[in-house]
N, C-alpha and C positions, 0 to 999 in steps of 0.2 A: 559541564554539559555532557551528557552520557549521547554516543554517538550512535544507539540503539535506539530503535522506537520504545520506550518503556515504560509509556500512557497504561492504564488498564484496558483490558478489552470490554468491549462493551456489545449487550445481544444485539442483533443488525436489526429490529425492529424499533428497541429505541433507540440506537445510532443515528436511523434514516429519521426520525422524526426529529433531533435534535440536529440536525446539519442545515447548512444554512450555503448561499452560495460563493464561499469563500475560496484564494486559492490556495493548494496547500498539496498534504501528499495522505495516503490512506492503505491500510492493510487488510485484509479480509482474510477470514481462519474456518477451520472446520468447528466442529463440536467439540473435538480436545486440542482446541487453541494453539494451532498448528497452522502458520501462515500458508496459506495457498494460492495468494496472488499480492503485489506490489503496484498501485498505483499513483496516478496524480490528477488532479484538475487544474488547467493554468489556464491560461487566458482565451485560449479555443475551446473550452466548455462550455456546455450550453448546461446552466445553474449550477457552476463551481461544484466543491465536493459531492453536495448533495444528486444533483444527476449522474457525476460518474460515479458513486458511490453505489446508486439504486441504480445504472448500465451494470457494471460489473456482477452484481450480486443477483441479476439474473441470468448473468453470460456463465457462470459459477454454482452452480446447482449446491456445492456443499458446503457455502457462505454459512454461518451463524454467530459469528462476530466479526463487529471492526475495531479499527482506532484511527483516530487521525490526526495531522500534526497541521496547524495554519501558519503557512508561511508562504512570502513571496519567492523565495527563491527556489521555489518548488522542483524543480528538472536538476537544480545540481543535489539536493536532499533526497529527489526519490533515486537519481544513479548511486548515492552516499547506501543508502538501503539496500536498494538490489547488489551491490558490491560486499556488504556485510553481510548479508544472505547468502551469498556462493562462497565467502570465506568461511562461513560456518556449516555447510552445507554441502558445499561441491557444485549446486547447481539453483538456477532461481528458482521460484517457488513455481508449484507443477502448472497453473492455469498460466502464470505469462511463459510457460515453454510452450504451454498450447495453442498462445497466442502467437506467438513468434514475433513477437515484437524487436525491430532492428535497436540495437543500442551496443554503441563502442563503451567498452567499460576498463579501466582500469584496475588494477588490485590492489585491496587493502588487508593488513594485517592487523584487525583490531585485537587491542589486549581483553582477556576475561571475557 
């Protein structure tokens, strides 16, 4: 199991029509598919992915893809991301620094 999100992306127009209210974790990207925010919908969602999916991609002006992974143990999988993100990176993606979202995080060293 590849510890990356490594789904294809897909344009956020048929993303949102194909989501459903499941809970899980999600990514939104620019035009050159470049992550620019990390999220989750878990059990305080109001319509699982599909609401925060369509929340965020309008809090997010330069949304035009997503992807997204269904899983219940969604909060330790979406810190699993935003951790492989700063180790690749140096910092999380620009909209959750915008958001300031509190999260203790750990570091990981993933290989490749």
């Amino acid at each position: 199991m590849a510890i990356r999100l490594t789904k294809p992306w897909i344009p956020l127009d048929e993303g949102l029509a194909g989501l459903r209210g499941h809970l899980g974790v999600f990514q939104l990207a620019d035009a050159q598919q470049q992550i620019i925010y990390i999220g989750y919908a878990g059990g305080n969602s109001l319509f699982g992915l599909r609401g925060e999916v369509t929340a965020m991609s309008k809090e997010t002006a330069d949304s035009a893809f997503v992807r997204v992974e269904i899983t219940t143990a969604y909060l330790s999988r979406y810190r699993e991301l935003m951790m492989i993100h700063i180790a690749d990176h140096g910092s999380p993606p620009p909209a959750n620094t915008l958001f300031k979202q509190a999260l203790t995080l750990g570091k990981l060293s993933p290989a490749g």
